[in-house]
C-alpha positions as CSV (number, residue, x, y, z in Angstrom):
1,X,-24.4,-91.2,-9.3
2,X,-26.9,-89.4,-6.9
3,X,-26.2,-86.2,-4.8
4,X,-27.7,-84.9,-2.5
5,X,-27.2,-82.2,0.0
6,X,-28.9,-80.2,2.3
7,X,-29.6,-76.7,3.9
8,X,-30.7,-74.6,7.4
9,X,-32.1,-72.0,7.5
10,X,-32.0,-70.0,11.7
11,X,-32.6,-67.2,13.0
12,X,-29.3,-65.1,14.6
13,X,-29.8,-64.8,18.5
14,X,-31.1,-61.0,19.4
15,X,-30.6,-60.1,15.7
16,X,-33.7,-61.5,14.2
17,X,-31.4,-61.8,11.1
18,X,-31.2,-64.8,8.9
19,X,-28.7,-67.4,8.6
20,X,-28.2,-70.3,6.3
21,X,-25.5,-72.8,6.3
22,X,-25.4,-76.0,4.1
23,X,-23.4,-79.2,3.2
24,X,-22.3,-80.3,0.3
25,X,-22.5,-83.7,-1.2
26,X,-19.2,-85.4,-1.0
27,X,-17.0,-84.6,-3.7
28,X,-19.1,-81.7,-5.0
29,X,-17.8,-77.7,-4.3
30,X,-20.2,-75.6,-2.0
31,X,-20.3,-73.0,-4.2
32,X,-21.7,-75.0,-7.6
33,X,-24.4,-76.8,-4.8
34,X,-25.9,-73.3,-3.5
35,X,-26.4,-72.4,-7.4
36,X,-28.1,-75.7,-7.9
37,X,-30.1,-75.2,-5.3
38,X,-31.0,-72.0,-5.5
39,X,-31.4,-71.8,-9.1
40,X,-28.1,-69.4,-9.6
41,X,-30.2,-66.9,-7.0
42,X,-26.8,-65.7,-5.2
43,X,-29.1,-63.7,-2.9
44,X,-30.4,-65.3,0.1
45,X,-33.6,-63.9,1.7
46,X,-33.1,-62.5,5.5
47,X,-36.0,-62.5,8.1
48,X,-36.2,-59.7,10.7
49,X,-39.0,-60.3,13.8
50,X,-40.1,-57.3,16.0
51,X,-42.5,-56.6,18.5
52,X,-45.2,-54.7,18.2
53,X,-47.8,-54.0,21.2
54,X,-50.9,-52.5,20.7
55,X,-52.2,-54.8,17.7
56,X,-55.4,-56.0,18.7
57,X,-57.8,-56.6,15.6
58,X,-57.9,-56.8,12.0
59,X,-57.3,-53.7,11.1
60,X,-54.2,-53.2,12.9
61,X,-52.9,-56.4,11.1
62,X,-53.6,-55.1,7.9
63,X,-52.6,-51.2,8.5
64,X,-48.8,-52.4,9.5
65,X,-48.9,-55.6,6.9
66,X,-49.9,-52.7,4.4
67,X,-46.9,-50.0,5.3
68,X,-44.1,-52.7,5.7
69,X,-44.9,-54.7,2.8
70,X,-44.5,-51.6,0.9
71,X,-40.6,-50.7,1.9
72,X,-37.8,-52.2,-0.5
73,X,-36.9,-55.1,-0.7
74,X,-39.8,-56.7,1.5
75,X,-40.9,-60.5,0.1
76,X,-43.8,-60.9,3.1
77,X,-45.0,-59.6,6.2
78,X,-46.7,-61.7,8.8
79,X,-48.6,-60.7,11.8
80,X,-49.2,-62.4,14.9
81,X,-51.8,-60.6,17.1
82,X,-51.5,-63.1,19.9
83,X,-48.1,-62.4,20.0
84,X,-47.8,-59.1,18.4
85,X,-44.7,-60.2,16.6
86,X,-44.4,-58.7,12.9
87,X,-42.5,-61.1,10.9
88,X,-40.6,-59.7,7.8
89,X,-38.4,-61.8,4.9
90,X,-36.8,-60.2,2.0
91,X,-33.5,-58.8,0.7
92,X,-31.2,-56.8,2.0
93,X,-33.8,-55.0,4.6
94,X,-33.2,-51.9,6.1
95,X,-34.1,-52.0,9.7
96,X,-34.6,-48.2,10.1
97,X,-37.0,-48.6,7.0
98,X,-39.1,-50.8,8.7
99,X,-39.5,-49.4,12.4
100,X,-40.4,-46.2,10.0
101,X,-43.1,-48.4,8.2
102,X,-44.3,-50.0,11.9
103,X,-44.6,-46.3,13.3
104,X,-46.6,-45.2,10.2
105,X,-49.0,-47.4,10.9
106,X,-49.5,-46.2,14.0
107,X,-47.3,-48.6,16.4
108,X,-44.2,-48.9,17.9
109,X,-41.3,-51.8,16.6
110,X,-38.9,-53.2,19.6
């Protein structure tokens, strides 16, 4: 018999924070289909988006990429200078930690 199931992953409104829900295969319980699927990883990554004006080149990508990849618990950092939205998944993210990282680099987080 096969099973199959699926997940979402979105983004919280104004929180940047992120969400996932998922169903189930009939007949199977939620909880033994999240440890399938993520491999017994209870721990579910979060994103958190800011903006950040004043990015304009290459080196400004790489000096905040550099100081936020560097706080706990940080899996990747993308930056959009078109934008100037600063992207950040991990774990258990510490928003204070971060706008600290953005202002070390030079920049201001909103």
């Amino acid at each position: 018999m096969s099973r199959s199931g699926f997940c979402l992953q979105r983004l919280g409104k104004g929180t940047g924070a992120g969400h996932v829900s998922c169903l189930a295969p009939a007949g199977a319980r939620r909880d033994t289909f999240l440890h399938t699927l993520r491999g017994y990883n209870p721990v579910v990554s979060e994103t958190t988006v800011y903006t950040v004006a004043g990015m304009h080149c290459g080196h400004c990508e790489r000096a905040v990429k550099d100081e936020v990849a560097a706080v706990p618990g940080v899996a990747s950092v993308d930056v959009d200078l078109e934008t100037k939205l600063v992207t950040v998944t991990g774990e258990s993210l510490d928003d204070a930690a971060l706008r600290a990282a953005v202002e070390e680099a030079g920049y201001q987080a909103a």
